[in-house]
N, C-alpha and C positions, 0 to 999 in steps of 0.2 A: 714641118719637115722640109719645106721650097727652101728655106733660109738655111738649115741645117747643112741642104745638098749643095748651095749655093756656096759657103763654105768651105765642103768637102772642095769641092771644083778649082778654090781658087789656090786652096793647099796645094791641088794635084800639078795647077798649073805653073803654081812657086817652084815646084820641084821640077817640071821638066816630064813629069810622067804620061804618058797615055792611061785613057782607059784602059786596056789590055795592060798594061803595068801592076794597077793597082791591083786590078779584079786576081787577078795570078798570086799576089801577094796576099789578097785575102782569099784564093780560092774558092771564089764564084765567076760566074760568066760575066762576059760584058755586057748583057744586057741588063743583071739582074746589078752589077754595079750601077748604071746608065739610071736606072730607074732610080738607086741611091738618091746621085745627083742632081736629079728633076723632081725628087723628091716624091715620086707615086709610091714609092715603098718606106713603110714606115721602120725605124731603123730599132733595133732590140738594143738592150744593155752591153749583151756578149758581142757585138756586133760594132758598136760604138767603141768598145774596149780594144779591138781588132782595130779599126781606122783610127785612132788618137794613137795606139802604139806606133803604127807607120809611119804616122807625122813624127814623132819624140814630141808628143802630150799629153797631158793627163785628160780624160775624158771631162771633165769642168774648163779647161784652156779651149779644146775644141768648140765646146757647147757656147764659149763666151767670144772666139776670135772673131775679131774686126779685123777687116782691110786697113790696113795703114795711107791708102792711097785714097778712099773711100772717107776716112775718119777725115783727113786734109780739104779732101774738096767739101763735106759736109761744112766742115769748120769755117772753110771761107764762103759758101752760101750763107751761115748764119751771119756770120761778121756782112755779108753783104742786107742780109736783110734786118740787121741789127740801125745798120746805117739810113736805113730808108724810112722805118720806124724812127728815129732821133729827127730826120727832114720831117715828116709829117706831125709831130709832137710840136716842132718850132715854129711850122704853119700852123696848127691851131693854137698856140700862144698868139700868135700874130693876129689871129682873127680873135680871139678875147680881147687883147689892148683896142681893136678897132669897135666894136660894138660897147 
């Protein structure tokens, strides 16, 4: 649910919305949104159907969106640690030919 609401969060903040925004649009409180978000409340079917329509998605896009900003910096963490793995591979080749 933390990852779910994490999510929701950065939808909300793609858009430009406040809490008070959304909560209105699904008509519930902002705390009981709030909680959405941090994920203490676990989210129903009808409920999910409700916040993926707000966005323009289908409740599987939701359940599956990545950060695009998030997916970039992973990508160059792995390409960095891609690289540091290929140096210590060519260090222990080096120490094979020496023994």
């Amino acid at each position: 649910m933390k990852l779910l609401g994490k999510k929701i969060r950065l939808l909300r903040h793609q858009k430009g919305w406040s809490q008070e925004d959304v909560s209105k649009q699904l008509d519930i409180s902002i705390p009981a949104f709030s909680k959405i978000e941090t994920g203490i409340t676990d989210v129903n079917l009808s409920r999910l159907e409700q916040i993926s329509t707000l966005f323009d998605m289908s409740v599987v896009q939701l359940l599956t969106y990545n950060d695009p900003e998030q997916e970039v910096k992973d990508a160059s963490e792995l390409e960095e640690v891609s690289k540091k793995l290929k140096e210590r591979e060519a260090e222990v080749i080096d120490l094979q030919k020496k023994v």
